[in-house]
Each structure stands twice: as C-alpha cells, then as structure tokens.
C-alpha positions as CSV (number, residue, x, y, z in Angstrom):
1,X,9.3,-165.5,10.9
2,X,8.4,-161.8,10.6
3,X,10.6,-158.6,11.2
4,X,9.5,-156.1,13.6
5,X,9.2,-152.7,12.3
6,X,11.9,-150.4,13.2
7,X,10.6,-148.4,16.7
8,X,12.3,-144.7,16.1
9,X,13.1,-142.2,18.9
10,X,9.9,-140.0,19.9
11,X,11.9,-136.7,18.3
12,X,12.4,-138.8,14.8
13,X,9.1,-140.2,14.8
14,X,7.5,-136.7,15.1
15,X,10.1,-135.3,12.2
16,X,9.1,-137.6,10.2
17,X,5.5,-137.4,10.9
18,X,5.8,-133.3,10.1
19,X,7.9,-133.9,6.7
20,X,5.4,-136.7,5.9
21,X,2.3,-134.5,6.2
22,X,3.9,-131.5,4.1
23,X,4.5,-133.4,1.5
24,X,0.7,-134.9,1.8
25,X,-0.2,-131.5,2.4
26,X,1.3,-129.6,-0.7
27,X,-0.1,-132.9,-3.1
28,X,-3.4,-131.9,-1.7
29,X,-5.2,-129.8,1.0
30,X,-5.9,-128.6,4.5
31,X,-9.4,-129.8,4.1
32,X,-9.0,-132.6,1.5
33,X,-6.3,-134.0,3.7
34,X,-7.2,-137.1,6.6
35,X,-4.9,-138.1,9.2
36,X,-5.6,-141.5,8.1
37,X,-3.6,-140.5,4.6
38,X,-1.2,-139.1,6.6
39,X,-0.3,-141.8,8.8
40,X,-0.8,-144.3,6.0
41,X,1.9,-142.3,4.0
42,X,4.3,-142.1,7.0
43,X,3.7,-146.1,7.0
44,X,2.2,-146.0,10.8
45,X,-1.2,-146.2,12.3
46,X,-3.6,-143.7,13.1
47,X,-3.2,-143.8,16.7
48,X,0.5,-143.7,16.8
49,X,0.0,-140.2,14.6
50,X,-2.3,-138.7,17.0
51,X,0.5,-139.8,20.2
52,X,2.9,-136.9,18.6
53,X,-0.5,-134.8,17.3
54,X,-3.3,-133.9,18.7
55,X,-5.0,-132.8,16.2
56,X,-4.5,-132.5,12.4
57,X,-3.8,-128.5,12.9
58,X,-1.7,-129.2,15.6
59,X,0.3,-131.5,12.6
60,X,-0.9,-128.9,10.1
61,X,1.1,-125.8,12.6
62,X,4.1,-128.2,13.3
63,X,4.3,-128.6,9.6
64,X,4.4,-124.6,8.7
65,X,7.1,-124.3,11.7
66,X,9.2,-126.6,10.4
67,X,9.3,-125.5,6.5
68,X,9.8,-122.1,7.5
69,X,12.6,-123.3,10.0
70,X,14.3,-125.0,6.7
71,X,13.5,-122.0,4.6
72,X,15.0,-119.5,7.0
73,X,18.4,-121.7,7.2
74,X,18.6,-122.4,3.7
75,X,17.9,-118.3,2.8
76,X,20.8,-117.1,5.8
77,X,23.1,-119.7,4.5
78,X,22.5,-118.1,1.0
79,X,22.3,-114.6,2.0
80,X,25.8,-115.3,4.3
81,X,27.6,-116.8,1.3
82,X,27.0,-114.2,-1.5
83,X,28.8,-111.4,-2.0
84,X,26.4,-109.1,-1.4
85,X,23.1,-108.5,-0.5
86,X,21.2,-107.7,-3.6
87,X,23.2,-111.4,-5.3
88,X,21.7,-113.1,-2.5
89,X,18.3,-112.2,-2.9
90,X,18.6,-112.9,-6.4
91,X,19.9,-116.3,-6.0
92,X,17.2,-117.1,-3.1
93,X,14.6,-116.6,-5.9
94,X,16.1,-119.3,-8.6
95,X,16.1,-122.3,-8.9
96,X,13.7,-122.9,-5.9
97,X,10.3,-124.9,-7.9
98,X,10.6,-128.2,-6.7
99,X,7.5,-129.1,-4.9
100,X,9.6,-130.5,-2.7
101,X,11.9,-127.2,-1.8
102,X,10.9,-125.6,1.3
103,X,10.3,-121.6,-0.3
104,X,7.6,-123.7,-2.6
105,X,6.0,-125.6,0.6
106,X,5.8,-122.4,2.5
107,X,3.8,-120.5,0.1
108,X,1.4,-123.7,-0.3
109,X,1.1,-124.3,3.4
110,X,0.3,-120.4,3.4
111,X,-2.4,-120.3,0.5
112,X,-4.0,-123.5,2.1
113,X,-4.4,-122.0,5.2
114,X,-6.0,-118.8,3.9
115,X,-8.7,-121.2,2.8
116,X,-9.5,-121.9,6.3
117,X,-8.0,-118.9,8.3
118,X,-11.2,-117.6,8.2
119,X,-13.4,-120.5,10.3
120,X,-10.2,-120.8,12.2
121,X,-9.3,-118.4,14.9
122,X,-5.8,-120.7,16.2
123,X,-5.0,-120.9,12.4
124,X,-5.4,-117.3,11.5
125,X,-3.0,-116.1,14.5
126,X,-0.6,-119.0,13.5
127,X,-0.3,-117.8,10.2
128,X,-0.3,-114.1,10.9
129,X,3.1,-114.7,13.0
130,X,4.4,-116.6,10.5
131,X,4.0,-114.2,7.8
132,X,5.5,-111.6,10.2
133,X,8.5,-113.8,10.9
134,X,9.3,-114.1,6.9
135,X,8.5,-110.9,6.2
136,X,11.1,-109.4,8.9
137,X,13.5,-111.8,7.8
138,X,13.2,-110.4,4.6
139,X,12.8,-106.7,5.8
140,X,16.4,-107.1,7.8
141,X,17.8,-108.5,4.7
142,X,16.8,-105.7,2.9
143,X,18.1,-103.5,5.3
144,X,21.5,-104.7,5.5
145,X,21.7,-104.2,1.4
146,X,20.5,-101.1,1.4
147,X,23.5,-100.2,4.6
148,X,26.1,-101.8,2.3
149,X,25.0,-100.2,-1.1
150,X,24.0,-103.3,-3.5
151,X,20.6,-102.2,-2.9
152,X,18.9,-98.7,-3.7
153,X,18.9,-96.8,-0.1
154,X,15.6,-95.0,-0.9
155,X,13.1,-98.3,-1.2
156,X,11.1,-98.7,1.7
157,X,12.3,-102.0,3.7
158,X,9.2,-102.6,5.2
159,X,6.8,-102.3,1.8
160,X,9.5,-103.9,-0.1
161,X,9.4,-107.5,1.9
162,X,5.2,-107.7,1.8
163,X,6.4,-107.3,-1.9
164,X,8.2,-110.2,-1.8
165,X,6.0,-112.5,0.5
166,X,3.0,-111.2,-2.2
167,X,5.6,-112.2,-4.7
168,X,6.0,-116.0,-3.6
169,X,2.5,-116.8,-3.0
170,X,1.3,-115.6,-6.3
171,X,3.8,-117.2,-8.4
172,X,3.1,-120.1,-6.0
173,X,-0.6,-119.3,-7.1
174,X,-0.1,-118.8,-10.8
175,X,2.1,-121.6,-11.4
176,X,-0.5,-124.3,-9.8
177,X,-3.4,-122.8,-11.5
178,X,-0.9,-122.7,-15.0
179,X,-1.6,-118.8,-15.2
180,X,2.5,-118.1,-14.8
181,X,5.1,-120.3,-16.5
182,X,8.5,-120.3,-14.9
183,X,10.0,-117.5,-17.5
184,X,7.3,-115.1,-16.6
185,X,8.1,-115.8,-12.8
186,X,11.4,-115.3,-13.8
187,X,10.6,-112.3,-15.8
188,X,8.8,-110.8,-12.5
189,X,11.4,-111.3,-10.0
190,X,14.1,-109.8,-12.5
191,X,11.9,-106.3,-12.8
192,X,11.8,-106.7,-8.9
193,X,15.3,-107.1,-8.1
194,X,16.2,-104.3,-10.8
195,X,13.6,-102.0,-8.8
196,X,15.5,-102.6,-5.8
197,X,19.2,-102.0,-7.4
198,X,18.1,-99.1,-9.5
C-alpha cells in the first residue's frame, strides 16, 4: 500500500515553490536554472510548478518579492530594537553571510538579474523598483539617525543608501568571486558606518 503525498493549500504550495526556487536560484543562475530543477527540488512535477507560475520569471519576480519582504521585516525588527539608529545599521550588516539569509539572497537575485536585465524589458523594471524600494528603506533609516543624532546630520541620505545597496552587492560580488574575505567586508562596512557617525 502506498501513501499519498501530502496535497498543501494553494498559498503554501506557492511559498514553498518561491523559497524553493531561491535557494535553486542563489546555488546557481537566472539562466543556468530549469523549472524542471526547480520543481524537482520542491519534490513536485513540472506542471504543478507552472499551475502557481507562469513562467520561470514570473517564479524568478515572486522570488525577489518575497526575499526582500523577509529582508525588510528582519532589518525594521532590527532597526526598532536598537537603541539607536547608527547601532542598528551596524548590527543589520553582521553576521548576515549565510547563503541562506535573505540580505545575502537579495543581492544574488539582484546581480543575477543584471545578467539579464538587459534582454529583459519586465525584468529590468522589476528590478529597478526593487532597488528603489531598498534603497528608500535605507534612505528613511538614514534619515531618522541623522534627526535623532547617532548619525552625522551633514551626509547626504539619498547618496548615502546607493552607498549601501553598492555596498551589499559588491561584497556579495567579491565574496563569490573570493576577491573579499569576510574581514575586509568587515573592514569596509566599519570605515562606512564611521563615515556616517563622524
């Protein structure tokens, strides 16, 4: 007698699906990746995957929405329990080099699509509104420091969080081509973080 695999809700299924294909995603590529890996990994068929997904962008776009909705909740949740400003920004940059953590699959998911934004007019507006999201995010973070005094009034909000967002994809960059070990990324965001105290 054989056991019938578990039939999840639609809204599980598809969650699954998305953390499923980011992790696929961040071990490989935008272009290296198949659906057929994807739905093998998520331990369903092909034609169940393409039910919740259209398309592999429309699984590739689901999959940047979703890490940045992680990474936004996990960075308020550390901004709103630090004392201050300037100590949340510098715990939001440690400790956060899993493969696995969400800052880390956002910057992968955004340096894979750069490979294809190009060819790709739906991917390149995607990704631009992404970008703009985290970099306001960052921008009002910045902001409210600078209001309450932990960081320097003077720095530009606006120039300061492309900083940051250039920041994450290169150490993204660096570490997977092995230019950057973690003590120079370490080193970098230290000198940043002391610009924007100082």
């Amino acid at each position: 007698m054989s056991i019938a695999p578990v039939r999840l809700p639609a809204a599980e299924r598809r969650r699954l699906l998305i953390e499923t294909a980011i992790r696929v995603f961040s071990d490989g590529s935008y272009r290296g990746t198949t659906t057929a890996e994807i739905a093998r990994a998520a331990g369903i068929s092909e034609p169940i995957l393409y039910r919740h997904f259209a398309s592999k962008r429309e699984l590739y776009l689901a999959a940047l929405d979703h890490v940045w909705s992680k990474a936004r909740a996990k960075w308020t949740e550390v901004l709103d329990g630090a004392p201050d400003v300037a100590s949340g920004l510098a715990e939001m940059g440690r400790g956060h080099f899993s493969v696995r953590d969400c800052k880390f699959q956002l910057a992968e998911l955004w340096v894979q699509a750069l490979g294809e934004a190009a060819e790709d007019a739906e991917l390149r507006k995607h990704l631009r509104k992404h970008m703009r999201e985290v970099h306001d995010f960052v921008a009002d973070a910045i902001k409210r420091g600078q209001a309450e005094g932990s960081l320097h009034a003077d720095r530009d909000a606006e120039a300061e969080a492309w900083v940051f967002l250039a920041g994450g994809v290169f150490g993204m960059v660096g570490r997977r081509v092995g230019l950057l070990g973690d003590d120079e990324v370490d080193r970098i965001r230290a000198a940043r973080l002391d610009w924007m105290r100082s």
